[in-house]
C-alpha positions as CSV (number, residue, x, y, z in Angstrom):
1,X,8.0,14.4,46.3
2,X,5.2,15.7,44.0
3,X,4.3,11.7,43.7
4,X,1.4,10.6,46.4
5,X,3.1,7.8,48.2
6,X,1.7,5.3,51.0
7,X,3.3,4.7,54.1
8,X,2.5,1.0,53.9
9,X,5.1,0.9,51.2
10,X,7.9,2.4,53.1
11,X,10.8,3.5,51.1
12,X,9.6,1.3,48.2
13,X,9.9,3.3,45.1
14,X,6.3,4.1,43.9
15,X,3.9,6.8,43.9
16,X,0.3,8.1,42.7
17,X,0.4,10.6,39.8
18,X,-1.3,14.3,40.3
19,X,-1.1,16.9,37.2
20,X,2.4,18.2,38.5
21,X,3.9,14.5,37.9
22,X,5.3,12.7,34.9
23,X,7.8,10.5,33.8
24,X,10.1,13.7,34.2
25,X,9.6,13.3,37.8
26,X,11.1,9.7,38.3
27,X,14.5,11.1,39.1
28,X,14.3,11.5,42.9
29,X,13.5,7.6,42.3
30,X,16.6,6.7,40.7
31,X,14.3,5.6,37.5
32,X,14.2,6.7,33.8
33,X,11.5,6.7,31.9
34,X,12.7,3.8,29.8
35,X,12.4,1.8,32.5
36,X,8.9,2.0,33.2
37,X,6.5,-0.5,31.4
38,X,3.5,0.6,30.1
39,X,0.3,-1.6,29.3
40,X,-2.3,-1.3,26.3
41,X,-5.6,-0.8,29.3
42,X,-8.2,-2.3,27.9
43,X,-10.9,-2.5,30.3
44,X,-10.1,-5.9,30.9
45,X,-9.3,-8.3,33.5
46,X,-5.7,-9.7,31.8
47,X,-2.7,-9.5,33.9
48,X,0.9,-9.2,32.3
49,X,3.8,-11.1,33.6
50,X,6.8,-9.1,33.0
51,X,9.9,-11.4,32.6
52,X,11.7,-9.1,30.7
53,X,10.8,-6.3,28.2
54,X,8.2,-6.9,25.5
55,X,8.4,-5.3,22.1
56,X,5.1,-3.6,22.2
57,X,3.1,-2.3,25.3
58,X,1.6,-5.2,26.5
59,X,-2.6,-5.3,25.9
60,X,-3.8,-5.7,29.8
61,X,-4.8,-3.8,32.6
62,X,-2.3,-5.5,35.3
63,X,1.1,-6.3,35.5
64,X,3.1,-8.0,38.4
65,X,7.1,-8.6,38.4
66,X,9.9,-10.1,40.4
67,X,12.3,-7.7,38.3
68,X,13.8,-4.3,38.2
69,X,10.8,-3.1,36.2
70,X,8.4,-0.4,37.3
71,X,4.8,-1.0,36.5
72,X,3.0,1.7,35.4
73,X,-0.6,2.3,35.3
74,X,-2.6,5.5,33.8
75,X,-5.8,7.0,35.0
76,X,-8.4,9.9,34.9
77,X,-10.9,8.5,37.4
78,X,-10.4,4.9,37.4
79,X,-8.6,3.7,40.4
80,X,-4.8,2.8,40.4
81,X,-4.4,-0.3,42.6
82,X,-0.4,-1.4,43.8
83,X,0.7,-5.0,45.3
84,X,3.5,-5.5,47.3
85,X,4.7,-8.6,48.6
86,X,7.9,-7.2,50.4
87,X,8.8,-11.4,51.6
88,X,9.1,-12.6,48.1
89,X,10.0,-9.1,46.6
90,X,7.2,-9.0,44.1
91,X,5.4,-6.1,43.1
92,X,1.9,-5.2,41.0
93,X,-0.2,-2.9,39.6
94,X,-3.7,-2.9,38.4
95,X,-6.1,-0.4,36.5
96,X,-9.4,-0.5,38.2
97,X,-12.0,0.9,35.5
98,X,-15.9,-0.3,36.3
99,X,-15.3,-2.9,33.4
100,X,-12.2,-4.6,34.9
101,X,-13.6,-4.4,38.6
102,X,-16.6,-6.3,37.4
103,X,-14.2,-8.8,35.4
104,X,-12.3,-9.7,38.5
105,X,-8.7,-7.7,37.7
106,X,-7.9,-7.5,41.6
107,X,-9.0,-11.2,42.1
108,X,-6.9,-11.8,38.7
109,X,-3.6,-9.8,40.0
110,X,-3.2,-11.4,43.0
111,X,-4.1,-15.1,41.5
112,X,-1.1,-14.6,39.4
113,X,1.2,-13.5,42.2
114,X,0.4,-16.4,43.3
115,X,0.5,-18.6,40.8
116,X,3.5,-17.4,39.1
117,X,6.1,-16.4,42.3
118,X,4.5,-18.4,45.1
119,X,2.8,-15.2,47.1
120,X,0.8,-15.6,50.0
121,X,-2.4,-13.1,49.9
122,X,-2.4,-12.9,53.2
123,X,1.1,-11.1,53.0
124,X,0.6,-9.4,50.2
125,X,0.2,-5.4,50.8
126,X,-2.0,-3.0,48.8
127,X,-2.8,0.6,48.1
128,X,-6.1,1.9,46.3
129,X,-4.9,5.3,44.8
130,X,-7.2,8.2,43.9
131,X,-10.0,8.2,41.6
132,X,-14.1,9.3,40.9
133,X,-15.6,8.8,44.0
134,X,-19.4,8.2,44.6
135,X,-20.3,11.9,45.0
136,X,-19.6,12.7,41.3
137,X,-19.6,8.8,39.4
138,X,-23.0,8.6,38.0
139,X,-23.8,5.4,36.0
140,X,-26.7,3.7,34.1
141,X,-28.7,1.4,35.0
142,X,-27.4,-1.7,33.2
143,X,-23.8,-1.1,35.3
144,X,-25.5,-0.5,38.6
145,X,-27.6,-3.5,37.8
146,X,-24.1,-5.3,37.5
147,X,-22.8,-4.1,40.1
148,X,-26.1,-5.0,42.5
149,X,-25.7,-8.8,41.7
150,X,-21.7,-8.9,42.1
151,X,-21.3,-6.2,44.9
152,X,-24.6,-5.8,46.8
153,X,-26.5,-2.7,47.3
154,X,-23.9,-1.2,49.5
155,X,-21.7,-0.2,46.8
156,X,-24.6,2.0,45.5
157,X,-26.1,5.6,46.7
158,X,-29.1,6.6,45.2
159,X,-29.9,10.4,44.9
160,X,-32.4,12.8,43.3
161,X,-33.5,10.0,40.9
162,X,-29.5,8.9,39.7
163,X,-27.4,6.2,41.1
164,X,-23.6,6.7,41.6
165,X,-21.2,3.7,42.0
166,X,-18.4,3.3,45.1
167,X,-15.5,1.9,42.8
168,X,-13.5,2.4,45.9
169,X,-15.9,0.2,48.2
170,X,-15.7,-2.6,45.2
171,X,-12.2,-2.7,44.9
172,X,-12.1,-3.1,49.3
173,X,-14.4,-5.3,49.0
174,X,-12.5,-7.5,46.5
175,X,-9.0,-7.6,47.7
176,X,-11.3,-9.0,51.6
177,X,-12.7,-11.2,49.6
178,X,-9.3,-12.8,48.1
179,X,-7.8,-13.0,51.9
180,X,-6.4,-9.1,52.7
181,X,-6.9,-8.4,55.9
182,X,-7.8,-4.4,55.9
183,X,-4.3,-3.5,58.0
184,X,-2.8,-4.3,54.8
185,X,-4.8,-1.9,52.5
186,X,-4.0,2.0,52.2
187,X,-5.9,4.4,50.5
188,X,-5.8,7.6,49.3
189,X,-9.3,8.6,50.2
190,X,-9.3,11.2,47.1
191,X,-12.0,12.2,44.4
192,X,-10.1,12.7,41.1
193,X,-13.1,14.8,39.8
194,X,-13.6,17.0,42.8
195,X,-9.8,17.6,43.5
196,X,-10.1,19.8,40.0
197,X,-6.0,21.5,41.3
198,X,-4.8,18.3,42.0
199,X,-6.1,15.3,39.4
200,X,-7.3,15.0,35.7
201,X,-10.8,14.0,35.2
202,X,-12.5,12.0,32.5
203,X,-15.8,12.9,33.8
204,X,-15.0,16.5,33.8
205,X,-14.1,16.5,30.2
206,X,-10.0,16.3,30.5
207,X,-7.7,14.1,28.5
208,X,-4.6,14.3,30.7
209,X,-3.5,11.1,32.0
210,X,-1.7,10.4,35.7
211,X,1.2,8.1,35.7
212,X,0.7,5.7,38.8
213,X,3.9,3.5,39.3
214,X,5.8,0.9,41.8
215,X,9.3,-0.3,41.0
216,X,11.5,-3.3,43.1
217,X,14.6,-1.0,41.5
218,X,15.2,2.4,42.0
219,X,16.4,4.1,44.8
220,X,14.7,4.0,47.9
221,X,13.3,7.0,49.5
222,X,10.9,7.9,52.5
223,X,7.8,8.5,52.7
């Protein structure tokens, strides 16, 4: 499979995207691109429930289901985060930009599991995809300032003069501070703008998008 895929998952269809994947390559999952749901990411910290199938891509940067909908999230450095609550068969996907990590979207995704289909966190499984890690994502002052209160300094390196932000170390720390234990989390320790072969980068100047994606339909396939 071209598709990154986490062995927490299991045969669960989903994967994360690299520049030889696309909705083209859904097949081996038994899914169509029709049947993947798209959002309008914002930057924000709103969460779609998907019942059914909205007439327009939804505006949000999360969306959690009980139905035979894959979620699909697009990035070029942010981070792709997936839920799974294999118990109550509910699934979710979040886009982790520094905006919507500072909002509270991973907090926000998992409230709404369970609010909306009973979910325990602790149950709940996740897996933090690739995306700019601290060696390359330099940021301003006013974000690292943010990110100080909210996060602590440990989510900040300092070098030559310039900070750099650990998105990866923010989302972690957000999904132990709504009740996941870390044997529940899987990551795919990756940096989107160093791994030039495999990912599209923002910060390198790209527009290409990768399609990240979990579906409860599908076929099932192994890791």
């Amino acid at each position: 499979m071209p598709f990154i895929r986490l062995h927490l998952f299991g045969d669960l269809p989903h994967g994360f995207g690299t520049r030889e994947t696309g909705v083209s390559e859904l097949g081996p999952f038994g899914l169509s691109p029709e049947e993947l749901l798209s959002l309008r990411q914002v930057h924000g910290a709103r969460v779609f429930v998907a019942r059914g199938w909205p007439d327009d891509p939804p505006e949000a940067d999360a969306a959690v289901t009980d139905r035979d909908i894959a979620l699909a999230i697009w990035t070029a450095d942010c981070f792709p985060v997936l839920f799974y609550d294999p118990k109550r068969a509910v699934i979710g996907a979040a886009h982790g930009g520094w905006r919507g990590i500072l909002m509270g979207i991973i907090g926000e995704t998992l409230r709404v599991m369970v609010e909306e289909f009973g979910c325990r966190k602790e149950e709940v499984l996740c897996g933090i995809g690739p995306g700019i890690g601290p060696c390359c994502y330099e940021v301003g002052q006013e974000v690292a300032e943010g990110y100080r209160r909210h996060f602590g300094e440990g989510v900040l390196r300092e070098r030559g003069g310039r900070t750099f932000l650990d998105l990866r170390e923010s989302i972690r720390l957000e999904l132990r501070k709504a009740g996941i234990s870390p044997e529940r989390i899987e990551e795919v320790s990756l940096c989107t703008r160093c791994e030039g072969e495999l990912f599209y980068s923002y910060r390198r100047g790209e527009r290409g998008k990768l399609l990240n994606f979990i579906a409860l339909g599908g076929r099932r396939c192994s890791s």
